[in-house]
Backbone as JSON, one array per atom type, in Angstrom:
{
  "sequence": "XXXXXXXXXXXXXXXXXXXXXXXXXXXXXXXXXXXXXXXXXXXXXXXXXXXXXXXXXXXXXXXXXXXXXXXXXXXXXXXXXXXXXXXXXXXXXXXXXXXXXXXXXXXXXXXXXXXXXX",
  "N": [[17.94, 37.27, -5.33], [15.95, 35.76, -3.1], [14.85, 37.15, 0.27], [14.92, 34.84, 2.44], [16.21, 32.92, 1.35], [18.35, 33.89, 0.98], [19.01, 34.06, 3.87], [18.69, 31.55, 4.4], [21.06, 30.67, 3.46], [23.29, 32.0, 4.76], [22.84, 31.33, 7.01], [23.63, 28.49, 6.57], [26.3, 28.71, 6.01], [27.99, 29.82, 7.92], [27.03, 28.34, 9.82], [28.6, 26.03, 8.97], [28.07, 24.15, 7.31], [27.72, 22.43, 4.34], [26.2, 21.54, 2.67], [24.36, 23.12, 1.0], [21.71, 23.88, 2.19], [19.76, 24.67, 5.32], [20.95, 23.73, 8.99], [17.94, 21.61, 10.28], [16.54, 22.24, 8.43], [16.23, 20.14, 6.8], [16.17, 18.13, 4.2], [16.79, 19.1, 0.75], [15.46, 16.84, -1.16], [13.53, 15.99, 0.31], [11.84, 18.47, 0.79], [11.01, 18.89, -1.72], [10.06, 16.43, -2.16], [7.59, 17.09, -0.44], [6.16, 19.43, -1.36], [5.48, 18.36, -3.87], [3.44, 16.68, -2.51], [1.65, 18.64, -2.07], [0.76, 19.4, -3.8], [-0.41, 17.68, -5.14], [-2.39, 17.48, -3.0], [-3.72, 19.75, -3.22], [-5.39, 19.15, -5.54], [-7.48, 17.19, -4.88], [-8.63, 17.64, -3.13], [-10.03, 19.85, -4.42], [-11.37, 17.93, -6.49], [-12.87, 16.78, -3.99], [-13.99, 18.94, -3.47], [-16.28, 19.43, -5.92], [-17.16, 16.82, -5.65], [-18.52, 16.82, -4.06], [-20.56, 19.02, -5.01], [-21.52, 17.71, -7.0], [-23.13, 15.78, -5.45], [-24.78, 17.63, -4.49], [-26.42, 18.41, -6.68], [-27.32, 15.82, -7.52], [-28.21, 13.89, -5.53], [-26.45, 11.72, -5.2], [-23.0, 10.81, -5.78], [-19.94, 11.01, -7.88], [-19.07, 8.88, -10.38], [-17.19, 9.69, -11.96], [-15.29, 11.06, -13.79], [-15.15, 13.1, -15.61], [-17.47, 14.31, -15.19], [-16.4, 15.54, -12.57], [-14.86, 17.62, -13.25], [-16.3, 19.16, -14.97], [-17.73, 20.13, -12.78], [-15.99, 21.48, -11.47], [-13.35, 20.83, -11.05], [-10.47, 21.23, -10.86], [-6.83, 20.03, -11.79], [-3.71, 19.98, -10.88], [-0.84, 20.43, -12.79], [0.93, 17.21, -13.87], [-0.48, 15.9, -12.18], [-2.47, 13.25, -11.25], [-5.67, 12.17, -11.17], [-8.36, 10.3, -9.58], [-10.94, 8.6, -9.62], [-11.69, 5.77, -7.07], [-14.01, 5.12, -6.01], [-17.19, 5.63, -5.97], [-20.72, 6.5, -4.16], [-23.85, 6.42, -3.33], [-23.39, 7.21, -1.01], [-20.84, 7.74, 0.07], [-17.43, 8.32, -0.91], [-14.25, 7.65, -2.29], [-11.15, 9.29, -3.52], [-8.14, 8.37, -5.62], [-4.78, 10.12, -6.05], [-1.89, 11.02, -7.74], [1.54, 11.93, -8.31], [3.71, 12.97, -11.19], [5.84, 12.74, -10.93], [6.41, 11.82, -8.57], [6.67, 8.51, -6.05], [5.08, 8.13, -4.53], [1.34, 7.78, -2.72], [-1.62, 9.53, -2.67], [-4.6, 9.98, -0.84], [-8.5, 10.84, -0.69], [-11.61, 11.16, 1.21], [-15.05, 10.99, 1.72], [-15.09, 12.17, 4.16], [-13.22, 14.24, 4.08], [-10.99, 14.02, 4.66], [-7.73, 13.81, 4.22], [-4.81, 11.52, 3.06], [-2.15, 9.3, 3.68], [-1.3, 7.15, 1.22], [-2.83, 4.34, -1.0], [-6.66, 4.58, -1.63], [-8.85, 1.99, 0.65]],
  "CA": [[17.69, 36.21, -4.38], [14.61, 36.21, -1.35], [15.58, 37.0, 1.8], [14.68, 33.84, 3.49], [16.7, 32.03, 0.84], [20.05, 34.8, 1.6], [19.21, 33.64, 5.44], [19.17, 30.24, 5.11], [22.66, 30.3, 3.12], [23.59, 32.51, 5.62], [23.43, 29.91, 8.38], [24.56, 27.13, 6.52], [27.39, 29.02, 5.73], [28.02, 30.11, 9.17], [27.29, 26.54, 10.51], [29.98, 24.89, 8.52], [27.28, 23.38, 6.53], [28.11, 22.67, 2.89], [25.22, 21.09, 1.79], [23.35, 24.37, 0.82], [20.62, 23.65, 2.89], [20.14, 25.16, 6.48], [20.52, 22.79, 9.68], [16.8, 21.85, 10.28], [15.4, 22.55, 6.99], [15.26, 18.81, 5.96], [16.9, 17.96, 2.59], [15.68, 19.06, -1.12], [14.73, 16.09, -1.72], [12.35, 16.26, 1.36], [11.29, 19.83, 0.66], [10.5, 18.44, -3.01], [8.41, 15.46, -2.0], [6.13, 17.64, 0.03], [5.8, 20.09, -2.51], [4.9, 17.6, -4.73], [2.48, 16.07, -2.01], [0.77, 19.87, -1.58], [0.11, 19.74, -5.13], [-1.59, 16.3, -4.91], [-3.55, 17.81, -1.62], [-4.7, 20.78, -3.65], [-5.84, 18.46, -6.4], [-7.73, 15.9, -3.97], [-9.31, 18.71, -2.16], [-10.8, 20.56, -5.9], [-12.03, 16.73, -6.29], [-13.48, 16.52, -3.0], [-15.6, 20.31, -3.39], [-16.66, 19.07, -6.98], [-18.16, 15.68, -5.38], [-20.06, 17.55, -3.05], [-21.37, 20.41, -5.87], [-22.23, 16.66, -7.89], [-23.9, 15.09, -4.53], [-25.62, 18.16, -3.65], [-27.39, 18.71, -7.26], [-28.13, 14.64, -8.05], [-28.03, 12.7, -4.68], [-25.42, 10.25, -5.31], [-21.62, 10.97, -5.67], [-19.41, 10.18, -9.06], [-17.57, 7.88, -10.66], [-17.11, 10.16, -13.74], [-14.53, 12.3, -13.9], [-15.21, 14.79, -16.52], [-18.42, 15.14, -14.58], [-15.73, 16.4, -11.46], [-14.22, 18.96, -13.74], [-17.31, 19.77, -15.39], [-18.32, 20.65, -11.37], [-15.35, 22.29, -11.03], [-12.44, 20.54, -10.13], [-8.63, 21.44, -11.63], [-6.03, 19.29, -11.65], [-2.28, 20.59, -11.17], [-0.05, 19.84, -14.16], [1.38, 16.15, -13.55], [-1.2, 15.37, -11.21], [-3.34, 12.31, -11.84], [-6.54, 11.73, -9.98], [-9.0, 8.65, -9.87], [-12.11, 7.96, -8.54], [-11.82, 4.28, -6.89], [-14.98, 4.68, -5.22], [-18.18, 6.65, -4.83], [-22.05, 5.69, -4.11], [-24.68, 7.56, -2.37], [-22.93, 7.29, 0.63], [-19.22, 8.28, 0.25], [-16.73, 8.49, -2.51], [-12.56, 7.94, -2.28], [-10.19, 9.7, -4.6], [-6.69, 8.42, -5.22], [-3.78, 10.97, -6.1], [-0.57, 10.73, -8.04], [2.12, 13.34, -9.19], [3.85, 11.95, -12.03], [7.39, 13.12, -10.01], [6.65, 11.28, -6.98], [5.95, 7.18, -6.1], [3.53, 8.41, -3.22], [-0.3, 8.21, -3.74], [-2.75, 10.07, -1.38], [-6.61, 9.56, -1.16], [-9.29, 12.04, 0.43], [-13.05, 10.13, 1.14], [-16.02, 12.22, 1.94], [-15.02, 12.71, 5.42], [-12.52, 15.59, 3.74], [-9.47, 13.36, 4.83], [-6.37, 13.63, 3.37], [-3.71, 10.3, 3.8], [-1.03, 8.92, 3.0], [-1.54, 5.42, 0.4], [-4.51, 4.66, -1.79], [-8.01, 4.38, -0.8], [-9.08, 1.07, 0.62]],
  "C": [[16.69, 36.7, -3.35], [15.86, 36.25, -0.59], [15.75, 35.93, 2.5], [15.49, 32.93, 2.18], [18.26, 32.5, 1.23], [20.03, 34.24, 2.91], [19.19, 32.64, 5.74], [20.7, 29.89, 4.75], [23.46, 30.88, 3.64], [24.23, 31.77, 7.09], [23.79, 29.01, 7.67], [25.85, 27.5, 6.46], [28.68, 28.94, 7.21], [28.47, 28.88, 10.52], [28.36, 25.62, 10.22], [29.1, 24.08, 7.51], [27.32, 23.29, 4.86], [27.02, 21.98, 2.07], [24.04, 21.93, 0.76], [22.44, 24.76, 1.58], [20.92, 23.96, 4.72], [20.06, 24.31, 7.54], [19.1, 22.97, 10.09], [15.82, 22.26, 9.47], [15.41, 21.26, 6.76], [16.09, 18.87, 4.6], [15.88, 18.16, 1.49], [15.06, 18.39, -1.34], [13.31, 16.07, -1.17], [11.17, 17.34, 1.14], [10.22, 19.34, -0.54], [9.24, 17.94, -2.88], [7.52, 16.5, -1.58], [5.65, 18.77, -0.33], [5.09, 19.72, -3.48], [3.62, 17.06, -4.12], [1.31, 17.37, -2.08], [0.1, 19.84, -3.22], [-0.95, 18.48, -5.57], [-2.99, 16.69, -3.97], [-4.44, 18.54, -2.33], [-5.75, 19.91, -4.45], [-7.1, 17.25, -5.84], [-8.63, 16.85, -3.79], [-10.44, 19.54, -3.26], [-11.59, 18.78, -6.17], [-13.33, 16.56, -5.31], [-14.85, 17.64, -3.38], [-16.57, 19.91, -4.79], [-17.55, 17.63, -6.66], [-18.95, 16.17, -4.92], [-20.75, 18.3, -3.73], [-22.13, 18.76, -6.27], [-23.3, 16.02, -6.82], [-25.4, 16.31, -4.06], [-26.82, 18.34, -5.35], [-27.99, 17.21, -7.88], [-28.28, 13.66, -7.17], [-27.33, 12.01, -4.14], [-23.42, 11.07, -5.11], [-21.21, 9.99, -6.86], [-18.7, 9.38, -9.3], [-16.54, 7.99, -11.8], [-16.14, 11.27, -13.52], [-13.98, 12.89, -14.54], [-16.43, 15.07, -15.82], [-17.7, 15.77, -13.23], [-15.27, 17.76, -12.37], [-15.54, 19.98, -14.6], [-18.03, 20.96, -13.99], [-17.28, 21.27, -11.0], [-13.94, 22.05, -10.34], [-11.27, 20.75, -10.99], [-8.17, 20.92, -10.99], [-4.65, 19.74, -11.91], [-1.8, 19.61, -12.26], [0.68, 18.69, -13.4], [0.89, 15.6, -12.55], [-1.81, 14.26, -11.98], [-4.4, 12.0, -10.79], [-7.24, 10.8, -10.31], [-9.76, 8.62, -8.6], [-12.33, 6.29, -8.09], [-13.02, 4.2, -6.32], [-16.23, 5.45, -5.08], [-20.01, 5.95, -5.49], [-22.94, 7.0, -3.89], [-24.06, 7.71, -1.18], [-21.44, 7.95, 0.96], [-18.43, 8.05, -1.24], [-15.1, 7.91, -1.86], [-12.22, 8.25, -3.35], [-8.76, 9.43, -4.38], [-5.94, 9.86, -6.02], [-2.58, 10.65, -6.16], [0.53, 12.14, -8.57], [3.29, 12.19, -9.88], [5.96, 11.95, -11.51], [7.27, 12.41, -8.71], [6.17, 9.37, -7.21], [4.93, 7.59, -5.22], [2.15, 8.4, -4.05], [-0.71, 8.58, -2.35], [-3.77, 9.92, -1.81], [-6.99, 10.47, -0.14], [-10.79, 10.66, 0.28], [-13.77, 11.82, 1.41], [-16.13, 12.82, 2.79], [-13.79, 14.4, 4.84], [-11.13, 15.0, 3.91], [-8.89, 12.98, 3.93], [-5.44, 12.16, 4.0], [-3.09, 9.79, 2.82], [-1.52, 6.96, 2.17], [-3.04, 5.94, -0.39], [-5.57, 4.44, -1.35], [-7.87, 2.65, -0.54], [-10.41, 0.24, 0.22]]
}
């Protein structure tokens, strides 16, 4: 076992807490989602540097995405990404994990958020 996993069952124990989980950690499920969301972020973010490699050697920004992975972008396992949008001027990417209902979108500003592009 980690240490920081012996010290949180440590205090729950301690606390009276029977849930496993330490007061102020937030529930599994919680932990989960935004585990699941970090793996969407990474995925969004390898998107994002791959528009900009595609913008900086043809102008424009894609709508093709085998030309993102061709530029360099990986996609975590059960991720799903999707270009809803890109011009010369800006792009959005949505973001799904096939474990979560959440979707996130990044644009060209680098922003990460919560829902799909608009």
């Amino acid at each position: 076992m980690h240490v920081r996993t012996i010290l949180l069952l440590a205090a729950a124990v301690t606390s009276g807490c029977t849930s496993g989980v330490a007061p102020g950690s937030g529930s599994v499920t919680n932990q989960i989602d935004r585990a699941l969301a970090v793996q969407v972020d990474v995925s969004l973010r390898q998107a994002a540097v791959a528009q900009e490699a595609v913008m900086a050697t043809t102008g424009s920004y894609t709508t093709d995405i085998e030309t993102l992975g061709a530029n360099g972008m990986n996609v975590a396992a059960d991720v799903t990404v999707t270009i809803a949008s890109a011009d010369a001027v800006g792009y959005c990417i949505n973001g799904t994990h096939n474990r979560s209902d959440g979707v996130r979108h990044i644009d060209e500003t680098g922003t990460l958020a919560d829902g799909a592009c608009n």
